[in-house]
PDB file of N, H, CA, C and O in Angstrom:
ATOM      1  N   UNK A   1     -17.645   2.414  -8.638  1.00  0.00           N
ATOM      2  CA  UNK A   1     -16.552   2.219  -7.692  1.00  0.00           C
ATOM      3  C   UNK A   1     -15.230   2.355  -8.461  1.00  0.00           C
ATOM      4  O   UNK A   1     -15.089   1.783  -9.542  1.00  0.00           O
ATOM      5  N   UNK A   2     -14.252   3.111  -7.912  1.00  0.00           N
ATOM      6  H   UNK A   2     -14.367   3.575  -7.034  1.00  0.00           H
ATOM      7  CA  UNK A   2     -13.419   2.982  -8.524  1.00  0.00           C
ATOM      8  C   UNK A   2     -12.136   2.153  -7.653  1.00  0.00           C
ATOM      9  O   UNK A   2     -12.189   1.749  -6.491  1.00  0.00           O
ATOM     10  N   UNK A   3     -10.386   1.999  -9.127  1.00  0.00           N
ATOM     11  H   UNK A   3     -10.342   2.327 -10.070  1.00  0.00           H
ATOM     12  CA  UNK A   3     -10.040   1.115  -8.778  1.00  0.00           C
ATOM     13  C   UNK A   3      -9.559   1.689  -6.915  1.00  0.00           C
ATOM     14  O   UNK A   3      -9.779   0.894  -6.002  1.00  0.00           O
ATOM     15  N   UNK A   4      -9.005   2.918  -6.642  1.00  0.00           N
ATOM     16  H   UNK A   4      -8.827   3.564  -7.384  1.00  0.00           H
ATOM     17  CA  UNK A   4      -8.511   2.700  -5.551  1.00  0.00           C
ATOM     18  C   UNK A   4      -9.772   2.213  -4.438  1.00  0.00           C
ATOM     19  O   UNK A   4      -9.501   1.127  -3.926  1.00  0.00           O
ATOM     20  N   UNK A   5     -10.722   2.643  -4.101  1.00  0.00           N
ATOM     21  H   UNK A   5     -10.941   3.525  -4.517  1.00  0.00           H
ATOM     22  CA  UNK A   5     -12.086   2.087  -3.697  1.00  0.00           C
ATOM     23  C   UNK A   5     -11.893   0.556  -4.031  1.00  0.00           C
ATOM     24  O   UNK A   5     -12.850   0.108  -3.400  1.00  0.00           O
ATOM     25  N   UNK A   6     -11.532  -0.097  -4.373  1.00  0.00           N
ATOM     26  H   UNK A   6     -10.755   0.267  -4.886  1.00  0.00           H
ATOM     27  CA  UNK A   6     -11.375  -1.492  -4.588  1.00  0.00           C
ATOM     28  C   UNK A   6     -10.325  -1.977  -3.652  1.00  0.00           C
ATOM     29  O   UNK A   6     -10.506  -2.713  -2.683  1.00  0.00           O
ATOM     30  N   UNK A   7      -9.212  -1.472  -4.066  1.00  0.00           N
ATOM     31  H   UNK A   7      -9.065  -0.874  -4.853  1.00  0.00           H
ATOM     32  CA  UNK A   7      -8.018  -1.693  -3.622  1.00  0.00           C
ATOM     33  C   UNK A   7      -7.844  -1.597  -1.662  1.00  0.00           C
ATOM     34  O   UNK A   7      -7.206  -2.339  -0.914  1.00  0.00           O
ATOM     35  N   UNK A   8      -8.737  -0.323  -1.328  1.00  0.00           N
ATOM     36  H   UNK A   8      -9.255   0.279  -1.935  1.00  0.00           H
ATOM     37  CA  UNK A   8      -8.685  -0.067   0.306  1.00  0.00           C
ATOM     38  C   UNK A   8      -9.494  -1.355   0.776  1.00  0.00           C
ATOM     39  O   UNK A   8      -9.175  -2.224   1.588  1.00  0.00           O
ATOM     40  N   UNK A   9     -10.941  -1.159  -0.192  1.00  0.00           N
ATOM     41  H   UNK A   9     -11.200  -0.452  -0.851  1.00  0.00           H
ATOM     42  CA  UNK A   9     -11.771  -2.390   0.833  1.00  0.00           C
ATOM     43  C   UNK A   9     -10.690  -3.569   0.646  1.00  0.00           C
ATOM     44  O   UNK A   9     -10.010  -3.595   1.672  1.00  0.00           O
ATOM     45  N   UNK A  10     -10.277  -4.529  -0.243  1.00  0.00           N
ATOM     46  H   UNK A  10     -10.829  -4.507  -1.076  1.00  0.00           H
ATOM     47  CA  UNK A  10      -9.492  -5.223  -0.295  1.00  0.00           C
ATOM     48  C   UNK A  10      -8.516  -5.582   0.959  1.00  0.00           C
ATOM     49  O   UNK A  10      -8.447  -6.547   1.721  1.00  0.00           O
ATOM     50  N   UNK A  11      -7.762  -4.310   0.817  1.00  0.00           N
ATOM     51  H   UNK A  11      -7.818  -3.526   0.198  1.00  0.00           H
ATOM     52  CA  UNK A  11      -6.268  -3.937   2.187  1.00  0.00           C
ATOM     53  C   UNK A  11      -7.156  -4.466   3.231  1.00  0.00           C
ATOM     54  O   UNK A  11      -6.769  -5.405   3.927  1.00  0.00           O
ATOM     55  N   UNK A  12      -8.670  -3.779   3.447  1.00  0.00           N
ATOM     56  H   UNK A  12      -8.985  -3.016   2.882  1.00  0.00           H
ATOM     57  CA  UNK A  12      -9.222  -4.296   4.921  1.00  0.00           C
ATOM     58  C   UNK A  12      -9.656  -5.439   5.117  1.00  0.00           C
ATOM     59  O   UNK A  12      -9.846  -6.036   6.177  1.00  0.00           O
ATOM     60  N   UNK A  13      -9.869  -5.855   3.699  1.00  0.00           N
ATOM     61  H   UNK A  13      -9.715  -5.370   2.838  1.00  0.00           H
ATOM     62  CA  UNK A  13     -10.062  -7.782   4.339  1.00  0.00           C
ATOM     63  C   UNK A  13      -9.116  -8.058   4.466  1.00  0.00           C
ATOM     64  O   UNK A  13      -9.033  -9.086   5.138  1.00  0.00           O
ATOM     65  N   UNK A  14      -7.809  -7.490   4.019  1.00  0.00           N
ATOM     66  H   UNK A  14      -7.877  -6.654   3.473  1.00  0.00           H
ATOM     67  CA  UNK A  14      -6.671  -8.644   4.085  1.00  0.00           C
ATOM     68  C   UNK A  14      -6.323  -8.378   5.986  1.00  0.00           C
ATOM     69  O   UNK A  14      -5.886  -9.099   6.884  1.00  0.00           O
ATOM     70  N   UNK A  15      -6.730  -7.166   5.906  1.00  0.00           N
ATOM     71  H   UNK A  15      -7.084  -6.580   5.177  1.00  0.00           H
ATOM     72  CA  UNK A  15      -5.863  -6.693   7.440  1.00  0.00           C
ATOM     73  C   UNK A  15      -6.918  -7.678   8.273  1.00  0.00           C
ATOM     74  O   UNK A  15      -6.208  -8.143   9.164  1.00  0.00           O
ATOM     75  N   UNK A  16      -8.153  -8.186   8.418  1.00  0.00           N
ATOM     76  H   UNK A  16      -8.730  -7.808   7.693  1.00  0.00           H
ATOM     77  CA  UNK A  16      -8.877  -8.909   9.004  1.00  0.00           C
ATOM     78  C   UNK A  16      -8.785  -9.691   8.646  1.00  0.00           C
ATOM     79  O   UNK A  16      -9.202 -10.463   9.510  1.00  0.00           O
ATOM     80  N   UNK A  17      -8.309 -10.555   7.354  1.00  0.00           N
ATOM     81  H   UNK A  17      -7.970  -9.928   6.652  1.00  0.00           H
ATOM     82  CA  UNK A  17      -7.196 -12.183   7.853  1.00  0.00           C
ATOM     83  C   UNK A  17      -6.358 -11.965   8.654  1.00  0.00           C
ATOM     84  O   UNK A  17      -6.417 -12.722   9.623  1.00  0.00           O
ATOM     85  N   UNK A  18      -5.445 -11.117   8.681  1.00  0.00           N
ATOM     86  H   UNK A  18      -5.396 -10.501   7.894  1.00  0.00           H
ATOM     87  CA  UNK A  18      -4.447 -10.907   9.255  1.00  0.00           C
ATOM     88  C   UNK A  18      -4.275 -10.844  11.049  1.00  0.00           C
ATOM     89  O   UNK A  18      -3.304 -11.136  11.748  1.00  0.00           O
ATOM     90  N   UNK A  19      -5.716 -10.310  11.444  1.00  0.00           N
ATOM     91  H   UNK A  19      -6.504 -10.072  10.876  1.00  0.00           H
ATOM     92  CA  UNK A  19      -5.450  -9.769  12.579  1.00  0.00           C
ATOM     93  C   UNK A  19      -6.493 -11.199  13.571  1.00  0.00           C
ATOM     94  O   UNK A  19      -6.425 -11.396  14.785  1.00  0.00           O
ATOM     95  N   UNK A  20      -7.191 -11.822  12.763  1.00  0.00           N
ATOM     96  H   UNK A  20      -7.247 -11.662  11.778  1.00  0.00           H
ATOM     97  CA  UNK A  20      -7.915 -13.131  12.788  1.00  0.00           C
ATOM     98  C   UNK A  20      -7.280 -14.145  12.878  1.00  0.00           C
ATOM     99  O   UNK A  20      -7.771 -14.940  13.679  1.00  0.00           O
ATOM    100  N   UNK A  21      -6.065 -14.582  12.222  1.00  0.00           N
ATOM    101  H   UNK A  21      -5.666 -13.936  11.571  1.00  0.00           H
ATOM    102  CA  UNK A  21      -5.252 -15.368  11.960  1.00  0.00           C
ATOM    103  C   UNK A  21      -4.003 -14.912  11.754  1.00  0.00           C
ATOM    104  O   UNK A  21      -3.553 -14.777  10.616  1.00  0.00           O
ATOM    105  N   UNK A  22      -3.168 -14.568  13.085  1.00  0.00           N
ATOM    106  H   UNK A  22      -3.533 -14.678  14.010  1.00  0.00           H
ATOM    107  CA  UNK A  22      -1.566 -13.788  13.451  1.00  0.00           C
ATOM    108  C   UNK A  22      -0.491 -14.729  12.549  1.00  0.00           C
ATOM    109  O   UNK A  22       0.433 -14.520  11.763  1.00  0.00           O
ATOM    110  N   UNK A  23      -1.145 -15.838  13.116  1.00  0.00           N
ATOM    111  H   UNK A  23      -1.895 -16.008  13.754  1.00  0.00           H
ATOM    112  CA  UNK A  23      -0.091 -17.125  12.868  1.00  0.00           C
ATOM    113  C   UNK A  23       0.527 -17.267  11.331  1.00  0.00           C
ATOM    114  O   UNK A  23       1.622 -17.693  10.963  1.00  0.00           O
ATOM    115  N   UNK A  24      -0.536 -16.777  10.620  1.00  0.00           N
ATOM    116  H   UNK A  24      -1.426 -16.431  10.919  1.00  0.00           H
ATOM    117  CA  UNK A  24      -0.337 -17.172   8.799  1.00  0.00           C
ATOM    118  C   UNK A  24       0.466 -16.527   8.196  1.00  0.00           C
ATOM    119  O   UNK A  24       0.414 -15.501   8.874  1.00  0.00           O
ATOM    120  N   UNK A  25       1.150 -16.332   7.468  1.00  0.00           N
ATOM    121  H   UNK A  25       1.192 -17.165   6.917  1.00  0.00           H
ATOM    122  CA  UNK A  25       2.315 -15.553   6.945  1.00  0.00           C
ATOM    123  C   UNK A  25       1.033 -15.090   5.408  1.00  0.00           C
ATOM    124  O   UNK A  25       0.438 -15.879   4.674  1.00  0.00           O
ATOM    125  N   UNK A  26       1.001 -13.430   5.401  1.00  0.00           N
ATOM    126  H   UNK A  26       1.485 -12.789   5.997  1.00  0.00           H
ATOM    127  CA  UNK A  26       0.599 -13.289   4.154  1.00  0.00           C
ATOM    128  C   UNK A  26       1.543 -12.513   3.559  1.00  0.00           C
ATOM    129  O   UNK A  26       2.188 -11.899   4.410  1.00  0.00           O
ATOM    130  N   UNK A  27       1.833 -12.326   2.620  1.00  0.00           N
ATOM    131  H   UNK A  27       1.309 -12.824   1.929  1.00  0.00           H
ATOM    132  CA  UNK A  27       3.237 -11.618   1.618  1.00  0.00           C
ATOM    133  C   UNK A  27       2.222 -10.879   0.460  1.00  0.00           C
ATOM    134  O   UNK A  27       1.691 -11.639  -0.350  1.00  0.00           O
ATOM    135  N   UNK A  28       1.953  -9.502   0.366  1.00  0.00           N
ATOM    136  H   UNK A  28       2.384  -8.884   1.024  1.00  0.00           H
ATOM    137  CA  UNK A  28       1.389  -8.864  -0.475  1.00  0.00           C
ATOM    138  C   UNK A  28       2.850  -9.090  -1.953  1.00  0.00           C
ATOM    139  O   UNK A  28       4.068  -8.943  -1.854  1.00  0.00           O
ATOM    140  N   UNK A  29       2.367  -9.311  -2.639  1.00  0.00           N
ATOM    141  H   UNK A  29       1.377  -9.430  -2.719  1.00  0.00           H
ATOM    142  CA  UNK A  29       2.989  -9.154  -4.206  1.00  0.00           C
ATOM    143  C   UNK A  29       2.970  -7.903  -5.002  1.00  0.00           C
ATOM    144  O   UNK A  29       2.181  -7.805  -5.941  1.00  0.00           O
ATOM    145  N   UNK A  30       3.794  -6.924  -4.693  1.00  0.00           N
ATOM    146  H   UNK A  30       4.436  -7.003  -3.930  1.00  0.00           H
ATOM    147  CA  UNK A  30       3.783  -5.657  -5.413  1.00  0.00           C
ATOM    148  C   UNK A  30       4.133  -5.693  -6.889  1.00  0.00           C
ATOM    149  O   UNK A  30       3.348  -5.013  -7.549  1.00  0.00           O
ATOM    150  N   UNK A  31       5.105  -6.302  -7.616  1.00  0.00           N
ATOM    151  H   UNK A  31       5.743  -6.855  -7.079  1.00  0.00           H
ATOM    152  CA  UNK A  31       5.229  -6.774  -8.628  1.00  0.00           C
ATOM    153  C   UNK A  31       4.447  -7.281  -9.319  1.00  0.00           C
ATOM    154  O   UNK A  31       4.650  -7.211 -10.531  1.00  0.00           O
ATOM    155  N   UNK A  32       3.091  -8.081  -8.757  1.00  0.00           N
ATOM    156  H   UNK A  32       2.926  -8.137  -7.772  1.00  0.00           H
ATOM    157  CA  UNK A  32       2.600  -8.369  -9.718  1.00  0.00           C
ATOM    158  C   UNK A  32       1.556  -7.467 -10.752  1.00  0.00           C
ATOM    159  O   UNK A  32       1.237  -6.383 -10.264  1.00  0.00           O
ATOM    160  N   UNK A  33       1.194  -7.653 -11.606  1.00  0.00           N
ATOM    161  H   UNK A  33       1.453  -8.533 -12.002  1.00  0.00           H
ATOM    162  CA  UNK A  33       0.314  -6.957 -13.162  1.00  0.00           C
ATOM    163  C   UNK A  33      -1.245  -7.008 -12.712  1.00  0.00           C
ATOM    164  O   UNK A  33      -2.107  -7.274 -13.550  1.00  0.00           O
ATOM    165  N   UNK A  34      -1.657  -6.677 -11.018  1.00  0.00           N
ATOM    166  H   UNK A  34      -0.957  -6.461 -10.338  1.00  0.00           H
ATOM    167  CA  UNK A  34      -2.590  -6.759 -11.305  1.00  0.00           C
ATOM    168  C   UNK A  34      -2.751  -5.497 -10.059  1.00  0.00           C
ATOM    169  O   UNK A  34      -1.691  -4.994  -9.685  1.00  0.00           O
ATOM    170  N   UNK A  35      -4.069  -4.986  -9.416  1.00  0.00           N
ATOM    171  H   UNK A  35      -4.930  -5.395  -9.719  1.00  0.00           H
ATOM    172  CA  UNK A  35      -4.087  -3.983  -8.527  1.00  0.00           C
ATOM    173  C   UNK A  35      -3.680  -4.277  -7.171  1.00  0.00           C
ATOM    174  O   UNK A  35      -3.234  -3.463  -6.362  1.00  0.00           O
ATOM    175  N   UNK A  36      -3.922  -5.826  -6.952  1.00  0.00           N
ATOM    176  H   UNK A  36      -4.285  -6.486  -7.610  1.00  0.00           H
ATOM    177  CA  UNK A  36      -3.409  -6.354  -5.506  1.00  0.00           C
ATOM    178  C   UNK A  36      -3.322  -7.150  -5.697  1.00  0.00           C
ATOM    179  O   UNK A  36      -4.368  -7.653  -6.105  1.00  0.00           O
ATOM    180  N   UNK A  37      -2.023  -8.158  -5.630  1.00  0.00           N
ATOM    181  H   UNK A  37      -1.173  -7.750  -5.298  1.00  0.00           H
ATOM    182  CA  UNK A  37      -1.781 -10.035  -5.507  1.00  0.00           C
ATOM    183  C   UNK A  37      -1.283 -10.165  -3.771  1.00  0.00           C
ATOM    184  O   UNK A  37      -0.782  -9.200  -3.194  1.00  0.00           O
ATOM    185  N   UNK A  38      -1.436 -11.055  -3.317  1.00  0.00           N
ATOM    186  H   UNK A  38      -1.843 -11.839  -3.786  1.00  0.00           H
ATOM    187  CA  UNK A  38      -1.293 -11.617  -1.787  1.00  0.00           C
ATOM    188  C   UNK A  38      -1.565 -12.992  -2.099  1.00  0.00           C
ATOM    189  O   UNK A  38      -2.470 -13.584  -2.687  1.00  0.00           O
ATOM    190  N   UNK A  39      -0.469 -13.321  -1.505  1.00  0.00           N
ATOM    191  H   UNK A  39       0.266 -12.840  -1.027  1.00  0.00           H
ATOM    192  CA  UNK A  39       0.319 -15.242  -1.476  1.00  0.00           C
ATOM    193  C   UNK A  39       0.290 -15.219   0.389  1.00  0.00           C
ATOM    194  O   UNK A  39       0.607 -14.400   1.251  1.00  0.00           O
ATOM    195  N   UNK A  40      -0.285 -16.627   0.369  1.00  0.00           N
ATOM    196  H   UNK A  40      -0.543 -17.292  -0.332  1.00  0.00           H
ATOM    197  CA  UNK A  40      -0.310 -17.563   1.047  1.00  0.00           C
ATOM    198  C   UNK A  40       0.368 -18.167   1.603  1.00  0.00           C
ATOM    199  O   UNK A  40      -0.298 -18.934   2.299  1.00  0.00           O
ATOM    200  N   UNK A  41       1.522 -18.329   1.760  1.00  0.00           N
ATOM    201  H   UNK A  41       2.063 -17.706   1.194  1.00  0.00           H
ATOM    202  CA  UNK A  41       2.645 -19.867   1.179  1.00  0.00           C
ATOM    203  C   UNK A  41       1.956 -20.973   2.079  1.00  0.00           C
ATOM    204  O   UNK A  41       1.194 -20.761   3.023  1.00  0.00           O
ATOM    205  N   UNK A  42       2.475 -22.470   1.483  1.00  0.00           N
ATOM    206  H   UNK A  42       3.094 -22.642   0.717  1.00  0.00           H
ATOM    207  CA  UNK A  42       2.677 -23.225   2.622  1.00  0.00           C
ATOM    208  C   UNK A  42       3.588 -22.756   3.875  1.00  0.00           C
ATOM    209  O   UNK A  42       4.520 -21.957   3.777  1.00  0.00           O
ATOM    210  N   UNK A  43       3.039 -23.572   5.420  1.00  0.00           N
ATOM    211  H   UNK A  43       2.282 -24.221   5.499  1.00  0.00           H
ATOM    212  CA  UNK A  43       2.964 -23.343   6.343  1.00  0.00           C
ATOM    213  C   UNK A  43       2.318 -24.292   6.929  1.00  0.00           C
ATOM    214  O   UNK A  43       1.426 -24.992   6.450  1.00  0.00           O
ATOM    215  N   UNK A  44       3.008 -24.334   8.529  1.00  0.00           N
ATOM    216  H   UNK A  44       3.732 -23.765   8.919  1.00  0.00           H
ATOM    217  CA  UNK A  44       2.400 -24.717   9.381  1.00  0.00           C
ATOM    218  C   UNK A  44       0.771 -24.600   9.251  1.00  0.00           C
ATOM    219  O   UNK A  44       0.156 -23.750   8.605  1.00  0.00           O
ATOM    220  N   UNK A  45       0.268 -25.598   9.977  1.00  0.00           N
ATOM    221  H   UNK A  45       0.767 -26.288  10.501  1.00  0.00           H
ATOM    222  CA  UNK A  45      -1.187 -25.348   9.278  1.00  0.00           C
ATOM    223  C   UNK A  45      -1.993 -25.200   8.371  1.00  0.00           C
ATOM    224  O   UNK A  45      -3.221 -25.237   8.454  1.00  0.00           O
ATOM    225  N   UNK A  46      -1.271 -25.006   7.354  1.00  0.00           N
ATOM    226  H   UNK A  46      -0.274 -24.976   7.286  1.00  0.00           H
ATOM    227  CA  UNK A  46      -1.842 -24.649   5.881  1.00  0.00           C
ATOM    228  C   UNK A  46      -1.343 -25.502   4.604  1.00  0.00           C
ATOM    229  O   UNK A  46      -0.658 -24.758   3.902  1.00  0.00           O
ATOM    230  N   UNK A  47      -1.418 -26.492   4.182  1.00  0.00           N
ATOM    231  H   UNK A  47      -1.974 -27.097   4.751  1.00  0.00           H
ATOM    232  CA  UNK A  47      -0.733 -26.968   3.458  1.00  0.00           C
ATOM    233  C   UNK A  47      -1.013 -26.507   2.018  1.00  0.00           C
ATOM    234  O   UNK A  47       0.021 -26.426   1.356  1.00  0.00           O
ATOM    235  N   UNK A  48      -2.371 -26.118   1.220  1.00  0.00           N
ATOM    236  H   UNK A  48      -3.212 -26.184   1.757  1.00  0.00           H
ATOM    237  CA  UNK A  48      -1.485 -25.490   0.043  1.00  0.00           C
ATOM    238  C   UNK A  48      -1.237 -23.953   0.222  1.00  0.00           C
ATOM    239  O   UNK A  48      -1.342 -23.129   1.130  1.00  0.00           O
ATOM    240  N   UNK A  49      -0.797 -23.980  -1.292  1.00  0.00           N
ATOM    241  H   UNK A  49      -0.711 -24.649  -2.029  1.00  0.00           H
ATOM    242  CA  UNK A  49      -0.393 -22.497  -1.452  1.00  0.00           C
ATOM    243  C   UNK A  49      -1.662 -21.511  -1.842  1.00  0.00           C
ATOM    244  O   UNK A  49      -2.476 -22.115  -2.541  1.00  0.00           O
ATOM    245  N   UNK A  50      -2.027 -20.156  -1.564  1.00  0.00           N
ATOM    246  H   UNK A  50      -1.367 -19.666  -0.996  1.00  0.00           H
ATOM    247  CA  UNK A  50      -3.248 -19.612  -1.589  1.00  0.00           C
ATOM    248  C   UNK A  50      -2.625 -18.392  -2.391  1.00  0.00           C
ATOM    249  O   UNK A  50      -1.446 -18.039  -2.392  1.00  0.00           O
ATOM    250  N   UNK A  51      -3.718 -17.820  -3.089  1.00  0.00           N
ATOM    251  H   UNK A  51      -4.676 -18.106  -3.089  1.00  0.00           H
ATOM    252  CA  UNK A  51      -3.056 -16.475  -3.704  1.00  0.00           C
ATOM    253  C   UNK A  51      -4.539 -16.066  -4.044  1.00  0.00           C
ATOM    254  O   UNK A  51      -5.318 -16.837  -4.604  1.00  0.00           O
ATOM    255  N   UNK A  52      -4.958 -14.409  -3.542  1.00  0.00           N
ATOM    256  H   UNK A  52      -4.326 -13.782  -3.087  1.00  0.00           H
ATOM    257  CA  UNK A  52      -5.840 -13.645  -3.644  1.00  0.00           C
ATOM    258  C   UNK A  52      -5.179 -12.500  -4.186  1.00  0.00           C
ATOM    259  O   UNK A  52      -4.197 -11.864  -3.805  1.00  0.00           O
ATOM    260  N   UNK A  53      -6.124 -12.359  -5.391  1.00  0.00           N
ATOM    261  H   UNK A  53      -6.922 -12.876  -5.701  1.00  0.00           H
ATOM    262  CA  UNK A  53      -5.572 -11.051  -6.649  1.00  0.00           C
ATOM    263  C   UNK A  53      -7.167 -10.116  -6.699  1.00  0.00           C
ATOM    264  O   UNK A  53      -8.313 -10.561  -6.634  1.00  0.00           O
ATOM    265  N   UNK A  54      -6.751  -8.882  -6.819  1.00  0.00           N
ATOM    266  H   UNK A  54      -5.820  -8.521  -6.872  1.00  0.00           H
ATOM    267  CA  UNK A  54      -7.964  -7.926  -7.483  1.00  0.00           C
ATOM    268  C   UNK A  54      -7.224  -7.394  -8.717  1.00  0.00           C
ATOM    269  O   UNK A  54      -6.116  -6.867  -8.812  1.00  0.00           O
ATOM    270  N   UNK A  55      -8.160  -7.687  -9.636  1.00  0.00           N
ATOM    271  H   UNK A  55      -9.060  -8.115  -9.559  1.00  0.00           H
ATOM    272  CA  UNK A  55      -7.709  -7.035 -10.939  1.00  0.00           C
ATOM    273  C   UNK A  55      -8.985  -6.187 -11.769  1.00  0.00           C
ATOM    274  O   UNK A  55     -10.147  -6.191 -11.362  1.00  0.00           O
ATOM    275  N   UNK A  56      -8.680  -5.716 -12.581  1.00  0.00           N
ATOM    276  H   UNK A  56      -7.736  -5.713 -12.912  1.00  0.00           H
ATOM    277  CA  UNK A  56      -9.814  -5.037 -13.084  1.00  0.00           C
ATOM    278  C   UNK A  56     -10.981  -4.159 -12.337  1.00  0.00           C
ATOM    279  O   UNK A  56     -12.092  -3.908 -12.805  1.00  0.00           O
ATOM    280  N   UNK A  57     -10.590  -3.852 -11.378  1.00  0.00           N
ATOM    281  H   UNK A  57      -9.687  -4.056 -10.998  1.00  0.00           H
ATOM    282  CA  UNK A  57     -11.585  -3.084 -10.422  1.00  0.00           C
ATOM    283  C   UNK A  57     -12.321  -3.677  -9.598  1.00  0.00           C
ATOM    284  O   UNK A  57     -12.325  -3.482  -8.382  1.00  0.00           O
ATOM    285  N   UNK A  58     -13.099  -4.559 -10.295  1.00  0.00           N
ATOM    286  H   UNK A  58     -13.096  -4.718 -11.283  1.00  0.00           H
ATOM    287  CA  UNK A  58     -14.186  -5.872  -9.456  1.00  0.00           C
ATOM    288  C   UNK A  58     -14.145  -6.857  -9.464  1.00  0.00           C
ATOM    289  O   UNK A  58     -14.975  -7.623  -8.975  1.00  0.00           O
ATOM    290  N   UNK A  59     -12.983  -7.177 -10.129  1.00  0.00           N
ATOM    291  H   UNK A  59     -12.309  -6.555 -10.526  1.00  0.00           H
ATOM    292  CA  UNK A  59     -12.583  -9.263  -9.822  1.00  0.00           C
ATOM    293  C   UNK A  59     -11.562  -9.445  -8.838  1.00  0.00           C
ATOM    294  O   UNK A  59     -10.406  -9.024  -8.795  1.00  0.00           O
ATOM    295  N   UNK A  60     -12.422 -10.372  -7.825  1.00  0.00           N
ATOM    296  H   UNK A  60     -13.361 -10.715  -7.860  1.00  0.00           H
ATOM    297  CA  UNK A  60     -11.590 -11.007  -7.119  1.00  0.00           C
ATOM    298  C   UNK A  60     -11.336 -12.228  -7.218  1.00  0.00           C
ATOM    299  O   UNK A  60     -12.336 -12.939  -7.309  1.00  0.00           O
ATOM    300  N   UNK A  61     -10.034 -12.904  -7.238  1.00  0.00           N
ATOM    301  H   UNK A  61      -9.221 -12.326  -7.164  1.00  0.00           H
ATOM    302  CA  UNK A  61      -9.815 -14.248  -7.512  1.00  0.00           C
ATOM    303  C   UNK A  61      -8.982 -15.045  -6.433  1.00  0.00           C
ATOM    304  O   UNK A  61      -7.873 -14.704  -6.021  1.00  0.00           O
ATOM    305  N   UNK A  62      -9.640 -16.078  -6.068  1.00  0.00           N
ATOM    306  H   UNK A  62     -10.540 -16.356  -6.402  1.00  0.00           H
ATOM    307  CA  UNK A  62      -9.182 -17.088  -5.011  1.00  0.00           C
ATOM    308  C   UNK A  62      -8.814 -18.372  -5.637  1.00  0.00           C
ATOM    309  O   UNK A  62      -9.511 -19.088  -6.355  1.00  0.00           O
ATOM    310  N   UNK A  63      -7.167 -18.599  -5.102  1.00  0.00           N
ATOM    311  H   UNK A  63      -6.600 -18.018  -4.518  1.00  0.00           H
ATOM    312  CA  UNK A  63      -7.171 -19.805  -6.112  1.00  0.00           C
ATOM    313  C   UNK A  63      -5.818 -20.335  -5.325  1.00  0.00           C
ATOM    314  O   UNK A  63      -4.751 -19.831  -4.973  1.00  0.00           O
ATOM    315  N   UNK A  64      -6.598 -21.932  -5.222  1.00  0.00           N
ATOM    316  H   UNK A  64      -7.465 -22.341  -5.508  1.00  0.00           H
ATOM    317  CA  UNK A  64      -5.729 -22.485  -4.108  1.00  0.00           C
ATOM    318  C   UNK A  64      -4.661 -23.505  -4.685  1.00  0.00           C
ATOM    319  O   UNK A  64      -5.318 -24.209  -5.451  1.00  0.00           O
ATOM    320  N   UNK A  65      -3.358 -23.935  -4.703  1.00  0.00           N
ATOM    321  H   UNK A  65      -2.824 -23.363  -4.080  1.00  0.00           H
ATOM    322  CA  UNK A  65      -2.237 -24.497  -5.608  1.00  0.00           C
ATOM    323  C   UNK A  65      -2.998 -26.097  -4.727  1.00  0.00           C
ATOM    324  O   UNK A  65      -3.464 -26.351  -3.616  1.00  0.00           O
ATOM    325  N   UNK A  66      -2.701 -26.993  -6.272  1.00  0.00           N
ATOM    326  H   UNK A  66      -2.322 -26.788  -7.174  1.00  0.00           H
ATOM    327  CA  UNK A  66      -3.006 -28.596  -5.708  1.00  0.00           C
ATOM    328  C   UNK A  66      -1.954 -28.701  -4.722  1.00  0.00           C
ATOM    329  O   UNK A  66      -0.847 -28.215  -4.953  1.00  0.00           O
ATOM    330  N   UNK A  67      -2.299 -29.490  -3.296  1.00  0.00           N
ATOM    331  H   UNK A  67      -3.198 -29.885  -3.108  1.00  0.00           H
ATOM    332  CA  UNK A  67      -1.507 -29.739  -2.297  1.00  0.00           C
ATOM    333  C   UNK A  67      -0.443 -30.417  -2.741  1.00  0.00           C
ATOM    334  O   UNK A  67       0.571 -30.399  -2.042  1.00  0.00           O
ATOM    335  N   UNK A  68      -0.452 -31.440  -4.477  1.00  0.00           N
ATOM    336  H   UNK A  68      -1.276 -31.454  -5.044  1.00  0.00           H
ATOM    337  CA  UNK A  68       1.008 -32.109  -4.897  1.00  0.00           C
ATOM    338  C   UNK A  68       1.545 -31.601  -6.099  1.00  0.00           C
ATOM    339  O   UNK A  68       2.096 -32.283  -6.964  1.00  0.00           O
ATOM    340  N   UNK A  69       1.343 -30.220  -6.129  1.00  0.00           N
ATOM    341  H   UNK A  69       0.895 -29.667  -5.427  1.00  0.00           H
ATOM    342  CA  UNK A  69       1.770 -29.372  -7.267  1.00  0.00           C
ATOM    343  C   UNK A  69       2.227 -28.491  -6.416  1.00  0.00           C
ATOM    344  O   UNK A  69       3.205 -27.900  -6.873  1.00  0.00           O
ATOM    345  N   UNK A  70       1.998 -28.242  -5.631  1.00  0.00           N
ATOM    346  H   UNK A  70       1.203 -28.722  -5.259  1.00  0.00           H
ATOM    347  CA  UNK A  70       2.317 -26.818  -4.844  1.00  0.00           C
ATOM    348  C   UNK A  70       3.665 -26.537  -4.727  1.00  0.00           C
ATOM    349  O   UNK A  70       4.034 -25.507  -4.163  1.00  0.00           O
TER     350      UNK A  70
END
């Protein structure tokens, strides 16, 4: 698989949070050093902060900010 093959399936889960859950604010991170970062923020409904990254072709990383660090 390569990285763009990573990167589309990726776009389509995000577009199916997205289209699953209107309400959530997701903010793709172009800046960041990796193939795809997407933040979370706090929000209504959501109290911590969420951030989903693909890096390296096949890691995906989910990683949620402590609700009193956030």
């Amino acid at each position: 698989m390569s990285s763009i093959d990573s990167v589309e399936i990726a776009n389509g889960a995000i577009a199916k949070i997205r289209e699953a859950l209107p309400q959530i604010e997701v903010v793709v991170d172009a800046s960041a050093p990796v193939e795809l970062s997407v933040d979370i923020p706090i929000q209504t409904g959501l109290k911590p902060r969420i951030n989903l990254n693909l890096q390296n072709v096949d890691e995906l990383h989910f990683s949620v900010a402590c609700p009193t660090h956030a």
